[in-house]
Backbone bond lengths (Angstrom), bond angles and torsions (degrees), N, CA, C in turn:
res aa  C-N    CA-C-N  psi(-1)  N-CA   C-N-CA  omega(-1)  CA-C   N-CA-C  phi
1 X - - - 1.463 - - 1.524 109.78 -
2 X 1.325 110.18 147.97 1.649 108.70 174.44 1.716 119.79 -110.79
3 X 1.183 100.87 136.82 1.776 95.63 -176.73 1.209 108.62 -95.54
4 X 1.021 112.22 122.16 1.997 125.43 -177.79 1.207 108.91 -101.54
5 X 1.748 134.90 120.77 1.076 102.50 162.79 1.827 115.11 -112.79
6 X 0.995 111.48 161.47 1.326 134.23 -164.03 1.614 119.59 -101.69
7 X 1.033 146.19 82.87 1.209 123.38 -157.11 1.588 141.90 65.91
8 X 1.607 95.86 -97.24 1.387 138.47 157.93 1.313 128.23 -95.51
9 X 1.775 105.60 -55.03 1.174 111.99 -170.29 1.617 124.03 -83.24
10 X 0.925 132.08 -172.96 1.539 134.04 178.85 1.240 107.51 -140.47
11 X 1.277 122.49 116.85 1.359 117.14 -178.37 1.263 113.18 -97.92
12 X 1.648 145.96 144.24 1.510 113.48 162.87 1.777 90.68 -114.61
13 X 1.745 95.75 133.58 1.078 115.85 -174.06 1.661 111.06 -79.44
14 X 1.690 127.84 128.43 1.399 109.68 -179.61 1.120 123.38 129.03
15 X 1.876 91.62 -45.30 1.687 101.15 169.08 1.363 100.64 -120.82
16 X 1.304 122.51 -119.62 1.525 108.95 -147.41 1.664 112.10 -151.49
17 X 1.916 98.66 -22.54 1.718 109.96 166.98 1.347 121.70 -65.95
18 X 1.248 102.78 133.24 1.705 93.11 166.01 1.500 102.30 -138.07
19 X 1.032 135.12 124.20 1.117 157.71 178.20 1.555 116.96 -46.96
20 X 1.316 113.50 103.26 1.898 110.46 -171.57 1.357 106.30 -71.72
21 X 1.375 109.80 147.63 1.502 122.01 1.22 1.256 127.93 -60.96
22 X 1.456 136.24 163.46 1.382 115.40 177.32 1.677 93.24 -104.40
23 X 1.518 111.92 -170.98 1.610 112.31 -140.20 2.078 85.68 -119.93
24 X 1.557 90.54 82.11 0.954 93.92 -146.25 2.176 93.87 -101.51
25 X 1.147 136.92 132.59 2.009 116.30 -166.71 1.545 74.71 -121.99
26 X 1.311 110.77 129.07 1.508 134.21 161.37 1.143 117.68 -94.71
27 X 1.845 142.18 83.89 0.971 146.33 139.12 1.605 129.30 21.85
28 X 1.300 138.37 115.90 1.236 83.26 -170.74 2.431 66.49 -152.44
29 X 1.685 84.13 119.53 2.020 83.33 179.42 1.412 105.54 -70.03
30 X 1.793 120.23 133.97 0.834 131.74 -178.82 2.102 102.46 -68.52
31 X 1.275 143.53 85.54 1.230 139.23 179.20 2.006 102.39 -60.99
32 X 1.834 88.00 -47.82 1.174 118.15 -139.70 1.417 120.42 -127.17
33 X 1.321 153.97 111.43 1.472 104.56 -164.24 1.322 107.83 -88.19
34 X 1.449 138.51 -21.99 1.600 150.87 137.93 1.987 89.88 -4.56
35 X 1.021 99.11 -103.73 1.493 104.69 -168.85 0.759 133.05 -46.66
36 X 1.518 119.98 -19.02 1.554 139.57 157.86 1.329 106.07 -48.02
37 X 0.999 116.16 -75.12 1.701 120.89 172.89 1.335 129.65 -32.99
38 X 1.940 100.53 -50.39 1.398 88.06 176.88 1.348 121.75 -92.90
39 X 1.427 93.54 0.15 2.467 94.81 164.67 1.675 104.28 -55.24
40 X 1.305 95.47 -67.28 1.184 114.60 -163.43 1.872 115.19 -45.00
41 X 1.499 105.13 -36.33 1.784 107.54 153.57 1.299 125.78 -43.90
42 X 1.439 100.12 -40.41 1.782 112.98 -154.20 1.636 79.36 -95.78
43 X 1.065 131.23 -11.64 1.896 105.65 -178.64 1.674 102.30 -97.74
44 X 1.693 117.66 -27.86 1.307 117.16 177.40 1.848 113.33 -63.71
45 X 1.825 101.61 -23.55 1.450 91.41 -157.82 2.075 85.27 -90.02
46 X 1.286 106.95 12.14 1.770 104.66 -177.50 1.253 79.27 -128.41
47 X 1.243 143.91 37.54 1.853 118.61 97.73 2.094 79.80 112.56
48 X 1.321 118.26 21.76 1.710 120.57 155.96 1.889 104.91 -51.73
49 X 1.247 103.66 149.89 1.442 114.60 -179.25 1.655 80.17 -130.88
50 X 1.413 143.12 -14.86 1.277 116.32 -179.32 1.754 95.69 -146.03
51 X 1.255 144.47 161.24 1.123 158.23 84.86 1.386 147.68 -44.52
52 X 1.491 124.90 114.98 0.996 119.92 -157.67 1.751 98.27 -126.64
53 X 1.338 99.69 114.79 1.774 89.39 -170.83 1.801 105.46 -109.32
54 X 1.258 98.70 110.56 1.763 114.54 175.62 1.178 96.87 -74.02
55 X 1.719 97.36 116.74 1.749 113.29 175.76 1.820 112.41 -96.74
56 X 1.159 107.28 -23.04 1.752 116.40 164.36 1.957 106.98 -33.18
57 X 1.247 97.59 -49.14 1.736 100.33 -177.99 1.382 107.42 -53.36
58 X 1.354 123.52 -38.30 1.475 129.35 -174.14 1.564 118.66 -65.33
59 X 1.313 89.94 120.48 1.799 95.76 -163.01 1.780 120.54 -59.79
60 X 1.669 99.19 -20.75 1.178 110.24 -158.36 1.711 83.25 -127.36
61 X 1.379 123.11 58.91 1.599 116.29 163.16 1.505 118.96 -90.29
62 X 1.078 135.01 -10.70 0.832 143.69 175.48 1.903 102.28 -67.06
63 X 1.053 113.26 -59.96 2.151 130.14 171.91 1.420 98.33 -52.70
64 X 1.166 134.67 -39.31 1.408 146.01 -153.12 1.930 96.59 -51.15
65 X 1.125 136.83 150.67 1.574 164.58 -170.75 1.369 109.55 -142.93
66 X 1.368 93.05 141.20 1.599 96.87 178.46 1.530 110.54 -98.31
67 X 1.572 135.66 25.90 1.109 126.45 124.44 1.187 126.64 -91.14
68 X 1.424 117.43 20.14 1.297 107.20 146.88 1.769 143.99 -98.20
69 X 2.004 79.00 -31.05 1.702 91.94 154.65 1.255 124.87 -87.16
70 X 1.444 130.94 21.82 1.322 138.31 -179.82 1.884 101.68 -108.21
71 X 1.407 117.17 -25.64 1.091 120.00 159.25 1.984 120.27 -49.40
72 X 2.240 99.45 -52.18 1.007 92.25 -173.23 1.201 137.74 -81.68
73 X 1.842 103.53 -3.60 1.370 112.64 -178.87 1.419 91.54 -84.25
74 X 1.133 150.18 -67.03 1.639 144.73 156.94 1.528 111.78 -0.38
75 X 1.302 124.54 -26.66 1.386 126.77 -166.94 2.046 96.58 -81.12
76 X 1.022 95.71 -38.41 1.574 103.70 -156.34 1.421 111.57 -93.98
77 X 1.241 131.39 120.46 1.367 132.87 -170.55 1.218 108.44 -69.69
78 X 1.819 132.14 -33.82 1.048 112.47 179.77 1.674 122.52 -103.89
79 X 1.446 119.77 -163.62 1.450 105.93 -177.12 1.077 119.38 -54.78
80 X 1.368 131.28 158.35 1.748 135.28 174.34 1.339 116.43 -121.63
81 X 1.040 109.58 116.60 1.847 108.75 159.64 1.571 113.92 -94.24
82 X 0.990 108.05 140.97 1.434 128.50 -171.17 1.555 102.34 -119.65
83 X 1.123 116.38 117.49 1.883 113.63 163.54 1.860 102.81 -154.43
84 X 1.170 129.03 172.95 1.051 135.72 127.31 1.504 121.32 -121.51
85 X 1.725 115.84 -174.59 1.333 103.66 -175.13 1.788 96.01 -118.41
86 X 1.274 116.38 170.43 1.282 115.58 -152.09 2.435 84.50 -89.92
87 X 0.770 125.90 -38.40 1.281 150.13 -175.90 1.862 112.43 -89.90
88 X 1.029 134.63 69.45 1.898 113.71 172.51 1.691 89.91 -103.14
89 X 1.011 112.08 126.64 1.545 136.76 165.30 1.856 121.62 -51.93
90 X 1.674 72.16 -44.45 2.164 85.19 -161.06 1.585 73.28 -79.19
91 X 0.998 159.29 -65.93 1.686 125.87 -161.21 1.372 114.33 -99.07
92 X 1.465 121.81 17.01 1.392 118.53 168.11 1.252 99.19 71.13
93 X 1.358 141.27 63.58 1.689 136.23 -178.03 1.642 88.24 -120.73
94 X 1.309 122.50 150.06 1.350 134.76 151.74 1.325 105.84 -148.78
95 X 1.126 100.92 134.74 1.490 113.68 -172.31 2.047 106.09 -130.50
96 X 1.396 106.56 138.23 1.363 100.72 -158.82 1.637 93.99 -94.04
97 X 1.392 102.55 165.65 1.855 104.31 -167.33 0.819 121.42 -62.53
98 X 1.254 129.70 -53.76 2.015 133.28 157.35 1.419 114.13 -43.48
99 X 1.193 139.81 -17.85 1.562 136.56 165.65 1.767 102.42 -84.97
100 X 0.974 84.89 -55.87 2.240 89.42 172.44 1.727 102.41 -37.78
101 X 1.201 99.22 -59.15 1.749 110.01 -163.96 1.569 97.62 -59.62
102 X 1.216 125.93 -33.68 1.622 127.39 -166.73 1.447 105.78 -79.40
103 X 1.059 105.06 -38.22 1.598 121.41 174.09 1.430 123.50 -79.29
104 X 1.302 124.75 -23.49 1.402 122.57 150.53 1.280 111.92 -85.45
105 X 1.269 119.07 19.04 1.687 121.25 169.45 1.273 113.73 -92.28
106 X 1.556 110.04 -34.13 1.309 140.51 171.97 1.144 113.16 -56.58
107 X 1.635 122.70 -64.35 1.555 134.08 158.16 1.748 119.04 -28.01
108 X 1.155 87.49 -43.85 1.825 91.06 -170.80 1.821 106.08 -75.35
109 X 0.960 113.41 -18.64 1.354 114.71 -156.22 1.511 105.83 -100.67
110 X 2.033 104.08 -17.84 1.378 112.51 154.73 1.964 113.49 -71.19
111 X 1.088 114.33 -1.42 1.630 122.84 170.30 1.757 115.56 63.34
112 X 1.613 96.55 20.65 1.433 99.11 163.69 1.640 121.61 -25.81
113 X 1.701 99.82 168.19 1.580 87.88 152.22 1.540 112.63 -99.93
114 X 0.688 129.25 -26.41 1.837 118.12 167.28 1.261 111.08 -131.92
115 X 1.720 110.87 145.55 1.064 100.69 156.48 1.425 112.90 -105.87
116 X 1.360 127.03 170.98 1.646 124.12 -170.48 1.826 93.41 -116.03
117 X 1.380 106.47 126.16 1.402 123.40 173.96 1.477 108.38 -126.61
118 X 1.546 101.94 135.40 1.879 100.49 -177.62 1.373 94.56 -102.04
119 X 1.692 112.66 151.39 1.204 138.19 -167.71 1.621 121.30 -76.80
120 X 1.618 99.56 -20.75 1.216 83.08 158.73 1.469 135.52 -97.37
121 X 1.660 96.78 52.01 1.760 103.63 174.37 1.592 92.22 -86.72
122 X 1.642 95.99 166.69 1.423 80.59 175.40 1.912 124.75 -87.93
123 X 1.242 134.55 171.53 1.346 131.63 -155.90 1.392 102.48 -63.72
124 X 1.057 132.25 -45.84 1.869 139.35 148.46 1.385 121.37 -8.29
125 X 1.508 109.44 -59.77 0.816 140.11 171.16 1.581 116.71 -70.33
126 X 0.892 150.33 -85.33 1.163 136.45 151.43 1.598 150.79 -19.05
127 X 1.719 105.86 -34.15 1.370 110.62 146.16 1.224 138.86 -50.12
128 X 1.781 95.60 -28.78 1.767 125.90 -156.85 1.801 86.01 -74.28
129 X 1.208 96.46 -59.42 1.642 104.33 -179.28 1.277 118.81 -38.36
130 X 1.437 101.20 -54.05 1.494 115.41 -174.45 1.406 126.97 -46.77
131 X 1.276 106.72 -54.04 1.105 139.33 151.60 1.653 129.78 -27.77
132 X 1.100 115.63 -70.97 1.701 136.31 178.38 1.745 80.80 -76.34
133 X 1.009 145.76 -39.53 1.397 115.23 -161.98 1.914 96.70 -96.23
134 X 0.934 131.22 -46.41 1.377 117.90 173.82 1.640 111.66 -59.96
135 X 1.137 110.49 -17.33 1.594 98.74 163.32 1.385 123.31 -85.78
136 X 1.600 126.48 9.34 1.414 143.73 155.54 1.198 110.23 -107.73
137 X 1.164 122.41 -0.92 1.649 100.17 -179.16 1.360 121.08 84.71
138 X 1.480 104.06 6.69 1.724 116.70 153.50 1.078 124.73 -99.49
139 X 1.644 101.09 139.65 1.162 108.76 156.82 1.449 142.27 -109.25
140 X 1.473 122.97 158.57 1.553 128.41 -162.85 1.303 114.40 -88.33
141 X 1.056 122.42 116.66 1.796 129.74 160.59 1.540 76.61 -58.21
142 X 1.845 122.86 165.76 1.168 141.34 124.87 1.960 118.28 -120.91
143 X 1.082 97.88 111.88 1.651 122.91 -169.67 1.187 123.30 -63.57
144 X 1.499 143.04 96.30 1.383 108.66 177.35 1.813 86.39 -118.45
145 X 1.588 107.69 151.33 1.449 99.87 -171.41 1.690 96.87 -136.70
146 X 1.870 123.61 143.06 1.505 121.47 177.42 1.115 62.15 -133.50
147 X 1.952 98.91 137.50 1.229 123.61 145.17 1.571 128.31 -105.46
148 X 1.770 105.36 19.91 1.173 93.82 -167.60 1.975 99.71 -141.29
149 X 1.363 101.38 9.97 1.469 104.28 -169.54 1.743 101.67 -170.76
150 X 1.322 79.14 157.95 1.959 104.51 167.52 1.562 120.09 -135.12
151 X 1.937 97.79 96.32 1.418 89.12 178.07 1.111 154.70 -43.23
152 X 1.511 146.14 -149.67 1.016 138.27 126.97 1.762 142.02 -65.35
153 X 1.501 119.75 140.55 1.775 102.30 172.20 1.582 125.80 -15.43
154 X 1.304 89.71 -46.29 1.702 103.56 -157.15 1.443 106.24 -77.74
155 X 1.721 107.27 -45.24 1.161 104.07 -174.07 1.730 120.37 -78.64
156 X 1.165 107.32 -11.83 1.458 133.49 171.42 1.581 115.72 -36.60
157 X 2.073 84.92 -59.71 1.398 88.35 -139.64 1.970 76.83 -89.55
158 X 1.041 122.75 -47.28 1.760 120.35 159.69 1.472 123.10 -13.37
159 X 1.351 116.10 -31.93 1.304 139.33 173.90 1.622 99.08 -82.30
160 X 0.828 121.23 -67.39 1.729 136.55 -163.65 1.533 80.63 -33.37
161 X 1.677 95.54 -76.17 1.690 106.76 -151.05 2.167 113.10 -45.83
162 X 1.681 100.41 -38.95 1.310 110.53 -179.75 1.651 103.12 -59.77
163 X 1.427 121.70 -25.62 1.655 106.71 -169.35 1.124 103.41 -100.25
164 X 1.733 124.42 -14.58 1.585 130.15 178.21 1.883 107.56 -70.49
165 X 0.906 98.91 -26.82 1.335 106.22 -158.88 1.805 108.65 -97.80
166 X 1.692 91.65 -18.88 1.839 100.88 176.79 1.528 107.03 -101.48
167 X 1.036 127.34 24.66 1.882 129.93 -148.70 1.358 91.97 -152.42
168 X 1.362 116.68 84.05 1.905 101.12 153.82 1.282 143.80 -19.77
169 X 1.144 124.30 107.18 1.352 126.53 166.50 1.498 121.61 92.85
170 X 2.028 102.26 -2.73 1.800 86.35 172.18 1.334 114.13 -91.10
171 X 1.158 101.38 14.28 1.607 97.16 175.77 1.653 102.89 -81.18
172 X 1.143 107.48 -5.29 1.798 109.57 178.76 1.776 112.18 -133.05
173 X 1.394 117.30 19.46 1.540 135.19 166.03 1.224 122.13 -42.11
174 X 1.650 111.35 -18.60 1.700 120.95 -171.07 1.076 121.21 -97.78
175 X 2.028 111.68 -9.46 1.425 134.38 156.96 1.621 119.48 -10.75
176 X 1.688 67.99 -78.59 1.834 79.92 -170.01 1.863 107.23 -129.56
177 X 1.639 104.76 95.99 1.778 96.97 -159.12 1.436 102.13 -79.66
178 X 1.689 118.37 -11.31 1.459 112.88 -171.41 1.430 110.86 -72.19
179 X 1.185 109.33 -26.61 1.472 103.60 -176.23 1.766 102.27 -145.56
180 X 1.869 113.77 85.52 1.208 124.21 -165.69 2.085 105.31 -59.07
181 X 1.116 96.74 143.25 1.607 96.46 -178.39 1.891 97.21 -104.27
182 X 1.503 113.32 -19.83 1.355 134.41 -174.95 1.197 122.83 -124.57
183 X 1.160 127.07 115.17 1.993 117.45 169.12 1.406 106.30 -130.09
184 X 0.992 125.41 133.31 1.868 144.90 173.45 1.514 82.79 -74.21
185 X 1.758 105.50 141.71 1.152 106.77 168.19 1.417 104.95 -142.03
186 X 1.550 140.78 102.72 1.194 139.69 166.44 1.352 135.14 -101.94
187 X 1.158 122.04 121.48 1.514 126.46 177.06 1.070 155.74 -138.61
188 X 1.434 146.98 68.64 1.068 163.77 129.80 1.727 138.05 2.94
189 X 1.331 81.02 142.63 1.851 99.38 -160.32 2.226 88.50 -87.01
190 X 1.479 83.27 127.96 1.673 109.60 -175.35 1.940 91.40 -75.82
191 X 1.139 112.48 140.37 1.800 117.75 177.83 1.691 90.40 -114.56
192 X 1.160 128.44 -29.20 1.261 121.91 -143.76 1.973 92.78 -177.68
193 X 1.305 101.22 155.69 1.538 107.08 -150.00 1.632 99.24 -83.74
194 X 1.446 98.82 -19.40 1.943 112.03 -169.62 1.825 82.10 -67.52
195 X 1.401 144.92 -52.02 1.109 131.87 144.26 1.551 122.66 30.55
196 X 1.523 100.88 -65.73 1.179 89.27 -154.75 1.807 101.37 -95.28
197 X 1.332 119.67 -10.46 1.489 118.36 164.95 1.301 112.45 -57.72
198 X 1.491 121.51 -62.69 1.776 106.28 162.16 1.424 117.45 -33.31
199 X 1.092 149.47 -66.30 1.199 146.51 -173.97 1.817 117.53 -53.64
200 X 1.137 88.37 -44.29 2.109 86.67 167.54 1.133 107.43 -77.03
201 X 0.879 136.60 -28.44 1.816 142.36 178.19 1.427 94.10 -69.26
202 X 1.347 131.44 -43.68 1.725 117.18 173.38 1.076 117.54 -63.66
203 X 1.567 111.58 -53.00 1.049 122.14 173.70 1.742 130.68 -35.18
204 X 1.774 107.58 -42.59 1.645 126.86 161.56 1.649 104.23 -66.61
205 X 1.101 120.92 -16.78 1.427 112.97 -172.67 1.746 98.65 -93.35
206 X 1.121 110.46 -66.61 1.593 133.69 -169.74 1.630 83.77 -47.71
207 X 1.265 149.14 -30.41 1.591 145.86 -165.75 1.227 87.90 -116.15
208 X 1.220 146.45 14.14 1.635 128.05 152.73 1.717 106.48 -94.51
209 X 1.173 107.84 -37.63 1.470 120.85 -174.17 2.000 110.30 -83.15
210 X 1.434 96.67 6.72 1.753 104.28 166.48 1.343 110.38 42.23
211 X 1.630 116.44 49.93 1.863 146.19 -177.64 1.781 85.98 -100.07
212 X 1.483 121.75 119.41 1.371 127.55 174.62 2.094 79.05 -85.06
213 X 1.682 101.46 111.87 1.336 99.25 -171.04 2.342 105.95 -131.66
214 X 1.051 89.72 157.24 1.446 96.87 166.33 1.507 130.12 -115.49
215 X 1.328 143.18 88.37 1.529 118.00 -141.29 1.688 93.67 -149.23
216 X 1.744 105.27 132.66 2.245 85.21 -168.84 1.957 62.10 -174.03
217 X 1.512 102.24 164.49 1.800 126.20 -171.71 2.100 81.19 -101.07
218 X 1.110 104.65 144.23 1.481 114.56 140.08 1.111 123.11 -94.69
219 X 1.483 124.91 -171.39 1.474 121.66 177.61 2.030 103.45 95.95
220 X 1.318 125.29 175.99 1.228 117.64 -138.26 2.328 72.19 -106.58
221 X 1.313 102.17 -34.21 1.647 111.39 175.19 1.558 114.64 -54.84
222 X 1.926 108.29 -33.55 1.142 99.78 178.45 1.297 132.75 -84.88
223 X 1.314 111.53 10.34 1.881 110.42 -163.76 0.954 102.44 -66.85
224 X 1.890 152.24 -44.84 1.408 129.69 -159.07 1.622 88.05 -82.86
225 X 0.766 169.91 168.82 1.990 148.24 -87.28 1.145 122.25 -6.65
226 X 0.800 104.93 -54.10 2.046 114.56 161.60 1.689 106.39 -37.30
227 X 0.952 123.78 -50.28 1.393 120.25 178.82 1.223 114.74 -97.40
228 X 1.642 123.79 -40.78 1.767 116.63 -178.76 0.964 109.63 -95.96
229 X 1.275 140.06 38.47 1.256 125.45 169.69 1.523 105.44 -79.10
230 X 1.735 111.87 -32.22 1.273 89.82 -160.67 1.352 117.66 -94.31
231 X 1.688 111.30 29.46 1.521 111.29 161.90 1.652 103.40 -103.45
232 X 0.988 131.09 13.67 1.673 154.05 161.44 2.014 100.25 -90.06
233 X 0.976 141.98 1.51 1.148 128.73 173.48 1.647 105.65 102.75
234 X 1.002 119.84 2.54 1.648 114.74 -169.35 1.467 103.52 -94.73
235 X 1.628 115.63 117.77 1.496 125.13 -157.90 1.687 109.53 -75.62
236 X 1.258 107.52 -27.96 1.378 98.82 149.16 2.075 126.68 -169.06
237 X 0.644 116.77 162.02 1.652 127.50 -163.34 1.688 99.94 -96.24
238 X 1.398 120.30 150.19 1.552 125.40 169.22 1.920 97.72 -118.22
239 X 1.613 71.44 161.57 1.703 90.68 171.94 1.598 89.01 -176.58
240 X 1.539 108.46 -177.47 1.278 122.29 -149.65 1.661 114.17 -134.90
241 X 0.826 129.17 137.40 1.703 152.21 -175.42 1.706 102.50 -20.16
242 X 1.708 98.65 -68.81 1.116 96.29 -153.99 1.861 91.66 -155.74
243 X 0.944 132.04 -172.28 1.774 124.29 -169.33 1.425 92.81 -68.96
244 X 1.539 92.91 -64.27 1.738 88.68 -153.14 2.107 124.70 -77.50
245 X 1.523 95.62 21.52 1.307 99.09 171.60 1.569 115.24 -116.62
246 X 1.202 125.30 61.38 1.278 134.90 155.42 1.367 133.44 -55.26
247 X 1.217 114.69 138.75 1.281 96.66 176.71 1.901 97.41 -138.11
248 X 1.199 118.34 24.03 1.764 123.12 -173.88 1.266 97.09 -168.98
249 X 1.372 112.39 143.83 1.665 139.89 170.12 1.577 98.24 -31.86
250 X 1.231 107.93 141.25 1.878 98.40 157.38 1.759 106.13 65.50
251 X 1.055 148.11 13.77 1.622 129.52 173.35 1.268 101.16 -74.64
252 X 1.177 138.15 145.57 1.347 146.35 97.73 1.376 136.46 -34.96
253 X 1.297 101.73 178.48 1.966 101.65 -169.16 1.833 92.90 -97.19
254 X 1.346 107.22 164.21 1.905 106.35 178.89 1.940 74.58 -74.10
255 X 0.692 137.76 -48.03 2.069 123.11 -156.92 1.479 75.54 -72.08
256 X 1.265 178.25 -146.73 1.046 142.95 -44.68 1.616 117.10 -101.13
257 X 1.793 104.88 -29.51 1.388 123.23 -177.58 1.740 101.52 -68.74
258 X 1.287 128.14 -34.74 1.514 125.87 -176.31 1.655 90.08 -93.90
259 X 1.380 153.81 -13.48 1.385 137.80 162.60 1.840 110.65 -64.98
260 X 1.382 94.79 -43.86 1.473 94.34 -175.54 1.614 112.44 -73.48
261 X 1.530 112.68 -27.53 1.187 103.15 -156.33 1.640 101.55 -82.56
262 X 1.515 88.95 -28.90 1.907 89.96 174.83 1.462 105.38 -56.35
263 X 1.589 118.87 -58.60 1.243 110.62 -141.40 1.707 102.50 -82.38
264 X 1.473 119.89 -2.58 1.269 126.89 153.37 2.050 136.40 -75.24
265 X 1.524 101.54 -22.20 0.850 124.72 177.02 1.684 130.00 -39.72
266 X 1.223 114.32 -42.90 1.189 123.91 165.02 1.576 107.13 -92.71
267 X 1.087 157.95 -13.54 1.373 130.57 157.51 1.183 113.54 -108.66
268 X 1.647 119.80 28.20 1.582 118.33 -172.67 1.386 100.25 -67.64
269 X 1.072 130.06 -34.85 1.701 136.45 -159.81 2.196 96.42 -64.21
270 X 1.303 91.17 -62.18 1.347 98.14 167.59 1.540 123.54 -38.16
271 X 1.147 112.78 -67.18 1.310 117.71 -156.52 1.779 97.31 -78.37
272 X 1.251 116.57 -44.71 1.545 110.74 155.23 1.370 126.86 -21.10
273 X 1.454 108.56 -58.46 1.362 118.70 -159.66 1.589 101.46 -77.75
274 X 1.392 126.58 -52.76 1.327 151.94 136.69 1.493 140.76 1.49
275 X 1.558 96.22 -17.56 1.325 122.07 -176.99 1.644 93.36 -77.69
């Protein structure tokens, strides 16, 4: 088995312990940046190892400065991811790709620890990122997101290789795992619960191939991936504040993701295998 460490946490990859806290990024929609801040307290003092503040919610992201989001990553004691998505539905935002890209320029310059970029920017685009943020000392989530399906093995891992190969530097992510400069991040909407065995099965693959990766089904089918992935190699799992602040199919609350994960904990190996 190999011991990775993560931050804080320690994962041991192989078997099934992971050492609390677990490596757990609490979501948290920017409405406000006031309230942003003080979610983001109330998820650190319920035991978050990451924050992830969705700036898409923010009505006025487009005006947004990175001394102002350099304030909010400053607010939060632990690591921060910073992303928005170019598309949020629930407030009708679309934002076109060259304004996205300017605005995660913005993000970086607040000196997060990651920013989150989706893959289908184009490869130009994404190096560009890559780039300006390893020259701050950030690092890149790379995003790929289905909200409406969970492929096949084959086509999975066919996918993997097309986003490894369009994404700077995860083809070399296993460098340095204590402190990832790169993480693959894939995620998928669960149809059916067999769902979520494909997804740990990537997950054993994506951790043979030493990809610092994020990979779990959303949807209400996907939660047991949602939570074990990250004794499958997945550096860390999301969930959400409180019910009504969602920001993805299927989240849970962090008090419900550490109830389940405890009270799953001793037969996770089982029920894994069992699927």
């Amino acid at each position: 088995m190999r011991e990775i460490k993560i931050v804080w946490v320690t994962l041991t990859l192989g078997g099934n312990k992971i050492n609390n806290p677990l490596p757990i990024c609490v979501a948290i929609p920017v409405f406000s940046i006031l309230k942003a801040k003080l979610n983001a307290k109330i998820a650190v003092k319920r035991n978050a190892q990451y924050i992830e503040f969705r700036l898409d919610y923010y009505k006025k992201i487009t005006e947004i400065n990175s001394s102002k989001l350099s304030k909010l990553v400053k607010s939060v004691p632990v690591p921060v991811i910073l992303t928005l998505k170019e598309v949020n539905e629930e407030i009708q935002l679309k934002i076109p790709e060259q304004k996205t890209i300017e605005l995660i320029k913005k993000c970086i310059e607040a000196k997060p620890s990651f920013v989150d970029i989706e893959t289908h920017n184009t490869k130009d685009n994404l190096k560009l990122i890559y780039s300006i943020a390893i020259k701050n000392g950030v690092g890149v989530i790379f995003s790929y997101h289905d909200f409406k399906s969970t492929p096949n093995e084959q086509d999975l891992m066919k996918m993997v290789s097309k986003i490894v190969k369009k994404c700077p530097s995860l083809e070399n992510s296993s460098l340095n795992k204590s402190i990832p400069r790169s993480i693959l991040k894939m995620v998928f909407f669960a149809q059916t619960f067999q769902d979520n065995k494909t997804i740990l099965n990537i997950c054993n693959k994506l951790d043979d191939l030493n990809i610092n990766f994020i990979c779990f089904n959303m949807g209400k089918k996907g939660l047991f991936s949602r939570i074990f992935s990250i004794t499958k190699g997945a550096i860390i799992s999301y969930a959400k504040l409180e019910e009504t602040l969602h920001t993805a199919p299927g989240q849970i609350s962090i008090k419900r993701f550490y109830y389940l994960y405890k009270k799953g904990e001793q037969s996770a190996s089982k029920e894994i295998a069992g699927f």
